[in-house]
C-alpha angles and dihedrals in degrees: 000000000000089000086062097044088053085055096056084043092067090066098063099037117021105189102083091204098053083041084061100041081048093049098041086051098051085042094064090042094054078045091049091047103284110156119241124244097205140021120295095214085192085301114150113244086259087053089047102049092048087050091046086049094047089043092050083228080124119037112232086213100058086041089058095052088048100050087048091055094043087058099047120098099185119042109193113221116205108218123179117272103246097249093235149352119231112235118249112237115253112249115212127183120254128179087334107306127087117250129188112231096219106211126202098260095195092074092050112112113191122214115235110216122183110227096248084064088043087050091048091041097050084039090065096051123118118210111223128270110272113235117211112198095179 
């Protein structure tokens, strides 16, 4: 039963390999708790995936996005970039103790700068010239 099962498979998704990486996924849902979307008739969890995939009762499509994210380990997020960064006064030393020049922020303009400018710009430059005093 399961040969012809495969057969009506191949329909739906046409690569035999991903049909097997689908099936043995849904498998080991239907194994964790997943609810069936069809009858067992006595049928194991593989028997019955490839069933639910030749039925359409399952879309190949949503069981491939969930098997990629199943096998990822890191999930980038992508979060806004904050717009821009206020500029720290300047502190200068003055008769011994250290004061904080407050500056009118309202006036200050900030430069915007892509990454690939901020990557050329870091690559020229030169680190300083070590001193030894030994």
């Amino acid at each position: 039963m399961a040969r012809v099962t495969v057969e009506d498979c191949i329909d739906k998704v046409e690569n035999r390999f991903e049909l097997v990486l689908l099936a043995s996924h849904r498998a080991r849902m239907i194994s964790s708790g997943s609810p069936l979307t069809i009858d067992r008739d006595n049928d194991k969890n593989p028997v019955v995936a490839l069933r639910e995939v030749a039925d359409e009762t399952v879309s190949p499509e949503d069981l491939k996005e969930d098997l990629i994210h199943s096998l990822q380990k890191y999930v980038e997020v992508d979060e806004p970039e904050a717009d821009a960064v206020p500029m720290v006064p300047n502190a200068s030393q003055q008769g011994g103790g250290t004061e904080v020049n407050t500056v009118d922020d309202s006036a200050v303009e900030f430069d915007r700068m892509s990454e690939e400018d901020l990557l050329r710009g870091l690559e020229g430059l030169v680190p300083p010239e070590r001193k030894d005093d030994i």
